[in-house]
C-alpha positions as CSV (number, residue, x, y, z in Angstrom):
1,X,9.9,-171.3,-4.7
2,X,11.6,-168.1,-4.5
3,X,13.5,-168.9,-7.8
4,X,10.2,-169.4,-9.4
5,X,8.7,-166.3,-8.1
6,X,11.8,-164.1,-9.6
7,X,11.4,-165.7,-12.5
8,X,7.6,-164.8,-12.7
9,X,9.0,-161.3,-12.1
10,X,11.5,-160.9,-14.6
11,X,8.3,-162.1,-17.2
12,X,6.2,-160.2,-15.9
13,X,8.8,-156.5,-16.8
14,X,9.8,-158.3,-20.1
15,X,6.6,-159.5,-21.3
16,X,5.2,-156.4,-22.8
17,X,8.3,-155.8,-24.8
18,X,7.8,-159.7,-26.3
19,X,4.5,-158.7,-27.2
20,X,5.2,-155.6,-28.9
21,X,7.6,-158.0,-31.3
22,X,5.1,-160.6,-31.2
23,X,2.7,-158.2,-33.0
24,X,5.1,-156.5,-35.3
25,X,5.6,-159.9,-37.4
26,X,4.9,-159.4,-40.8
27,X,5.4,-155.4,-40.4
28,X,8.2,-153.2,-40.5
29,X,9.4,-150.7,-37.7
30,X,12.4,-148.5,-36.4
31,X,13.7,-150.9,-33.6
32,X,15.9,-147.8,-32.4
33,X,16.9,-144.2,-34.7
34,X,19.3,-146.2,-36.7
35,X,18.3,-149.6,-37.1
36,X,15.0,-151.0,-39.6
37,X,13.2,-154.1,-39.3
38,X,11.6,-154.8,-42.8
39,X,8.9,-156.7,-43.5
40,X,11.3,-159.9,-43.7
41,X,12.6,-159.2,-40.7
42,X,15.4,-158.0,-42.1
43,X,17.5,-156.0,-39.3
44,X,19.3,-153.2,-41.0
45,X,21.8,-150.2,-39.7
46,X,21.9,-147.5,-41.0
47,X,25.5,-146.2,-41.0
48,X,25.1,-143.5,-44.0
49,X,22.5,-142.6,-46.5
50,X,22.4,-144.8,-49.8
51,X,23.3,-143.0,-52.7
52,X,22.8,-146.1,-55.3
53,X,19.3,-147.1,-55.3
54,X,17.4,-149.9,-57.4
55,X,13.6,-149.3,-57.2
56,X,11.5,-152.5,-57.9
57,X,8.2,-151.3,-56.7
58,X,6.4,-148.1,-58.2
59,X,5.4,-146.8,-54.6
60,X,8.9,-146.6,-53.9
61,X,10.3,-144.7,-57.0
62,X,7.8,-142.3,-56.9
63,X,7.9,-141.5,-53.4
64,X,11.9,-141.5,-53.7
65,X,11.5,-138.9,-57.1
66,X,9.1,-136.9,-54.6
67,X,12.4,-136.7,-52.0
68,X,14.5,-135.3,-54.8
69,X,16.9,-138.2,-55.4
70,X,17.0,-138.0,-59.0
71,X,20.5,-139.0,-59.3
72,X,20.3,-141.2,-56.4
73,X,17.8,-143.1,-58.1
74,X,19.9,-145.9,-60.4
75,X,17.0,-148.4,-61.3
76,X,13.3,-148.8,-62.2
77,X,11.2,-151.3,-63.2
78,X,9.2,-151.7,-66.4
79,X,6.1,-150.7,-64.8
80,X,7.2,-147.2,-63.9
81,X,5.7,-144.5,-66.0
82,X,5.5,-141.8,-63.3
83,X,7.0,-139.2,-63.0
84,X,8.1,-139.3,-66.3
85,X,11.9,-138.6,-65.1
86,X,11.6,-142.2,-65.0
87,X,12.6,-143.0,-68.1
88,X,15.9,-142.0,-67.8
89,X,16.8,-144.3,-65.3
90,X,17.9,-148.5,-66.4
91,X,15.1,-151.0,-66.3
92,X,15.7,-153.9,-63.7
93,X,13.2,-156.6,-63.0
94,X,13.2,-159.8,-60.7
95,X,13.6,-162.3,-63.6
96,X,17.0,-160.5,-64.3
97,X,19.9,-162.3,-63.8
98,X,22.3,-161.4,-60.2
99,X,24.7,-160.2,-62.2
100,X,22.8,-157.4,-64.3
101,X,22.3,-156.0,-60.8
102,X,25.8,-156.5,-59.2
103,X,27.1,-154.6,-62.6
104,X,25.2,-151.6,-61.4
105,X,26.5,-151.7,-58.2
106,X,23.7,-150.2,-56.2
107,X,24.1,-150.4,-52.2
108,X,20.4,-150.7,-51.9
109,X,17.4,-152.5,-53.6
110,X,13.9,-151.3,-52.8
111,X,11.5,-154.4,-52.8
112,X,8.1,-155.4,-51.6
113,X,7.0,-158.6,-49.6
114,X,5.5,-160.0,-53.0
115,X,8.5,-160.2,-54.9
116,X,10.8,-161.3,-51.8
117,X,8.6,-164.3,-51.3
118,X,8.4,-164.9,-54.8
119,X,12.3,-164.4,-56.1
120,X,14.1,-165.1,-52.3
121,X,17.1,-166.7,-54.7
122,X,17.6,-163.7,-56.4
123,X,17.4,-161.2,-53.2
124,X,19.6,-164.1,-51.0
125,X,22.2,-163.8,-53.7
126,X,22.3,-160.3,-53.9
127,X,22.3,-160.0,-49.6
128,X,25.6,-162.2,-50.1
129,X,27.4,-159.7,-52.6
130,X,26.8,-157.1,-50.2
131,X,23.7,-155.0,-51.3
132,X,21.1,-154.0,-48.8
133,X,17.7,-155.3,-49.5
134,X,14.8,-153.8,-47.8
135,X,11.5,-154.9,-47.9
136,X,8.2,-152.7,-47.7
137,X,4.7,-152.1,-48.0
138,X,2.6,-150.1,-46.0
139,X,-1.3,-151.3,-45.1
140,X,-2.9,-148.4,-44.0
141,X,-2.2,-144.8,-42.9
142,X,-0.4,-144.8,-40.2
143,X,2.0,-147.0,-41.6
144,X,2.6,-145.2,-44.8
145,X,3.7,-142.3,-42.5
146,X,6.3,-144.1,-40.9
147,X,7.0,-145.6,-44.5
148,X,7.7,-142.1,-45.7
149,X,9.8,-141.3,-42.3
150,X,11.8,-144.5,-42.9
151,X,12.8,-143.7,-47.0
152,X,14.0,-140.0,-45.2
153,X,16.4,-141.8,-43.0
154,X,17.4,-144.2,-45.8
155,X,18.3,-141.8,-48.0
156,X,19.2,-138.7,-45.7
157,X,16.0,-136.7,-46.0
158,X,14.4,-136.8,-43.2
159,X,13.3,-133.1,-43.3
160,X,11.8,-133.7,-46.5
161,X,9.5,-137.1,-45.6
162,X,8.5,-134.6,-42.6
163,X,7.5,-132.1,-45.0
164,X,6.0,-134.2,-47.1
165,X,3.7,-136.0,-44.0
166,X,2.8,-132.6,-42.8
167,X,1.8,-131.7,-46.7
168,X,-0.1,-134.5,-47.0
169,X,-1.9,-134.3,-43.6
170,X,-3.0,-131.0,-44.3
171,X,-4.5,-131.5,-47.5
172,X,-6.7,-134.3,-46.4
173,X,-7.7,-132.0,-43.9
174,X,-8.8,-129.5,-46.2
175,X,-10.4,-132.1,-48.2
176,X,-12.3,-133.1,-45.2
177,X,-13.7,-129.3,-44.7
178,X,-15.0,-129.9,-48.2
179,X,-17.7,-132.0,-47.4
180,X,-17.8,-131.4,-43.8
181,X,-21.3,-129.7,-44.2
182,X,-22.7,-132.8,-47.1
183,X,-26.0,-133.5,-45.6
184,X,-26.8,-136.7,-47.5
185,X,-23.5,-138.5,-47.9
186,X,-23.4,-140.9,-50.9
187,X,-23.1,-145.0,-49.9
188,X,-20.4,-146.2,-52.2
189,X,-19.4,-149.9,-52.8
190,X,-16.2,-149.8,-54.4
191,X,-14.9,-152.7,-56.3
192,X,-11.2,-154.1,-55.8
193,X,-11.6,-157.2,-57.7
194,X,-14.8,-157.6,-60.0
195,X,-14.0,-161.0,-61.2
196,X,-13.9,-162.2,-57.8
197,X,-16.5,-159.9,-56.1
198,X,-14.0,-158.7,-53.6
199,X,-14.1,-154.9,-52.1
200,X,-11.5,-153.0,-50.1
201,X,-11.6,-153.8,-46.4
202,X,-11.8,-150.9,-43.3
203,X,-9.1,-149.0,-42.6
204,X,-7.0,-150.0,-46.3
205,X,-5.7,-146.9,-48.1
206,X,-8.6,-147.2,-51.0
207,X,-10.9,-147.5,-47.9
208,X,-9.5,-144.0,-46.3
209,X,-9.1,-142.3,-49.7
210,X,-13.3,-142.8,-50.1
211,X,-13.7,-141.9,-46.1
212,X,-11.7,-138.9,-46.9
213,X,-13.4,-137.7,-49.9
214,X,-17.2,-137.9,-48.3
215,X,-18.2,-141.3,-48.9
216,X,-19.8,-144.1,-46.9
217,X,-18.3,-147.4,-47.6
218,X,-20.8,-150.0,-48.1
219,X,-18.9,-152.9,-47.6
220,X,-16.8,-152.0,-44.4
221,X,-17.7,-154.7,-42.9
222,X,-16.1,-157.0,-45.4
223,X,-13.2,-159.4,-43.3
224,X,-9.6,-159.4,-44.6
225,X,-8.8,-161.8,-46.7
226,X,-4.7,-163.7,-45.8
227,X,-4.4,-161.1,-43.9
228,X,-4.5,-158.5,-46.9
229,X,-6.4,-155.1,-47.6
230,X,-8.8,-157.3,-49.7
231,X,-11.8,-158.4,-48.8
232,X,-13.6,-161.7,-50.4
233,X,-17.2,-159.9,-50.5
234,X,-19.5,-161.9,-53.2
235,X,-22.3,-160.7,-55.5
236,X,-25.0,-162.1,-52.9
237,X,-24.0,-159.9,-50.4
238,X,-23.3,-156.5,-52.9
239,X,-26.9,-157.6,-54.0
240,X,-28.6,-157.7,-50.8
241,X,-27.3,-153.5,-50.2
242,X,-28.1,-153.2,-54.3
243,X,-30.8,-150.3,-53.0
244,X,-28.3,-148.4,-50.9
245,X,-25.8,-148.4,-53.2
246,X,-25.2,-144.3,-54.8
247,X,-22.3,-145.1,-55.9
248,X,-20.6,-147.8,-57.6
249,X,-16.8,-146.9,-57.9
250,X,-14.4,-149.6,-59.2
251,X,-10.5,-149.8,-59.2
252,X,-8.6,-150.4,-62.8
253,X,-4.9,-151.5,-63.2
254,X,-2.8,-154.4,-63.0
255,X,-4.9,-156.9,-60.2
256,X,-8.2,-155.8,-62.2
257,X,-8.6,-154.9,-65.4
258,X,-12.4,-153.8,-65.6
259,X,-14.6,-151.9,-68.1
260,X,-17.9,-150.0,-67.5
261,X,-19.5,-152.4,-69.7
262,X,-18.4,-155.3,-67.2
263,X,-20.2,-153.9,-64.2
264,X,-23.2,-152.8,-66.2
265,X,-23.7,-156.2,-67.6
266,X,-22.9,-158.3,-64.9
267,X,-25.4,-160.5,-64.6
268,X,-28.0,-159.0,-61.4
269,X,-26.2,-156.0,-60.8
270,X,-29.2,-154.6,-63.1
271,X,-31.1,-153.9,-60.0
272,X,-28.1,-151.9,-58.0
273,X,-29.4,-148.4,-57.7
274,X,-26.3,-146.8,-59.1
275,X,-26.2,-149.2,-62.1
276,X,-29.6,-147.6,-62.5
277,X,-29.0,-144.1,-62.1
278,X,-25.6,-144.1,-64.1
279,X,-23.4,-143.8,-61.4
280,X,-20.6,-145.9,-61.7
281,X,-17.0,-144.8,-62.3
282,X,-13.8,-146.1,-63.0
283,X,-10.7,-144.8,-60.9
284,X,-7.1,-145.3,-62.0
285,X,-5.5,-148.1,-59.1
286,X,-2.5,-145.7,-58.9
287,X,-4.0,-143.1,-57.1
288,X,-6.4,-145.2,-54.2
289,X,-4.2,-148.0,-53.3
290,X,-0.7,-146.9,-53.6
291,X,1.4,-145.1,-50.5
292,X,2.2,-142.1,-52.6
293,X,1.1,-138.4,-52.4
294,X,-1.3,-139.3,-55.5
295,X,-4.0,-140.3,-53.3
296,X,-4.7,-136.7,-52.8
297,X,-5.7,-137.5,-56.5
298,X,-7.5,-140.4,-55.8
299,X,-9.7,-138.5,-52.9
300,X,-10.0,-135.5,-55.5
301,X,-11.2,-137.7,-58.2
302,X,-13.7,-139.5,-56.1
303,X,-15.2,-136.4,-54.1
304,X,-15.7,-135.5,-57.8
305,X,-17.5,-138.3,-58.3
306,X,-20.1,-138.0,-55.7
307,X,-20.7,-135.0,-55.3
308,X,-19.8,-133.4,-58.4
309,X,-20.9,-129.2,-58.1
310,X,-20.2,-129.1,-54.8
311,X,-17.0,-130.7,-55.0
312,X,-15.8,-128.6,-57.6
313,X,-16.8,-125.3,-56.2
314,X,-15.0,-125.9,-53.0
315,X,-12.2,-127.2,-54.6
316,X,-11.0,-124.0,-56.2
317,X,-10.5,-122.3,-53.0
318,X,-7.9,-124.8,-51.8
């Protein structure tokens, strides 16, 4: 009995800590100053800062451009076109063969939880040559902060990601001043997805950038779908709010590549009171869903959007 009741003990001290690591699956997070846990679970010290990097995700190339490692910067993908200093740097891609990459010799490759679930052989292979892989991709807010804290201690810039979290901060605060004094906010449903219906759930970067900006979302109460930013919302549903809708603002890039003419013809969405009044806009992927310090652009775009002469105005004065 008394063996069972120290053991109830010990649990009791040591169960928080198993729950913090219990909830932290599928994240990433500092397990102590020097050591990462990617989203793999990947546990990774960091000795020195990497001075060879391979960038397979745009997030991360321009957020490491925005650092100042131009020459640490070795690789980007195809899909990089900003900032344009990236096309002086040598194309990699995950269909490449091991070797293309273990030429270049780069101690670290820059990846996202899409591509290490989808090319593991390629990443495994490179693990066991001796490059570092590290996998990211921040959700919301908060965790693009500490993704921007974590590429400063990767790469030895740690006073610069501060800088550039206290930058950011600040102008979303200014932002916010903006429309502070809006009396009638503008309801907004804004399209992820329009050959699926699906919308941007609470709390997703897109979702923050529209918050941020003035707007009401619509469709926050849209449930994540496999655990994503995405929300599976359906044309019944957008239909049934089709008179509260101001604004219809939809996302264009890669994941959906949408016209104005879709969402005007789509059949029923006749009747959506900003189909109506002609107020639906089209808003570049890159700047509302990517961690970078282009969704200042993204809030500055769609503030534009919905309230257009007051938005401006006020914008000068920043």
């Amino acid at each position: 009995m008394k063996l069972f009741k120290n053991y109830c003990l010990i649990l009791f001290f040591f169960l928080p800590a198993i729950l913090v690591h219990a909830g932290d699956k599928g994240s990433f997070y500092m397990l102590e100053e020097k050591t990462l846990v990617d989203q793999k679970g990947r546990h990774v010290t960091i000795h020195k800062p990497f001075q060879r990097i391979i960038s397979l995700y745009g997030a991360h190339t321009e957020n490491l451009f925005y650092l100042g490692l131009d020459q640490e910067i070795i690789g980007v993908t195809q899909a990089d076109k900003y900032p344009e200093r990236v096309f002086t740097k040598k194309v990699f891609s995950q269909g490449d063969d091991p070797e293309k990459y273990l030429v270049a010799k780069p101690d670290l490759v820059l990846i996202r939880p899409m591509l290490d679930r989808g090319y593991a052989r390629l990443f495994d292979r490179l693990e066991k040559s001796g490059i570092t892989v590290i996998s990211l991709q921040p959700k919301n807010i908060e965790e693009m902060f500490l993704y921007w804290k974590i590429l400063g201690i990767l790469t030895g810039r740690k006073k610069e990601s501060g800088l550039m979290i206290e930058k950011f901060k600040q102008s979303v605060d200014a932002y916010r001043r903006i429309t502070s004094n809006v009396e009638n906010r503008c309801n907004v449903y804004f399209e992820a997805i329009h050959t699926k219906m699906k919308t941007f759930t609470r709390g997703s970067m897109a979702d923050f950038v529209l918050t941020a900006s003035g707007g009401i979302n619509v469709a926050d109460d849209g449930a994540p779908s496999r655990g994503t930013n995405i929300a599976i919302y359906g044309k019944e549903r957008i239909l049934s709010k089709a008179s509260q809708i101001d604004v219809f603002i939809s996302q264009k890039g890669a994941m959906n590549r949408v016209t104005l003419e879709m969402i005007k013809k789509e059949p029923g969405f006749h009747i959506i009171k900003a189909i109506q009044n002609g107020r639906v806009f089209i808003v570049d992927e890159k700047i509302v869903s990517r961690p970078t310090m282009r969704l200042l652009c993204g809030i500055s775009a769609i503030g534009n959007y919905l309230y257009p002469d007051f938005f401006k105005e006020r914008q000068k004065k920043l």
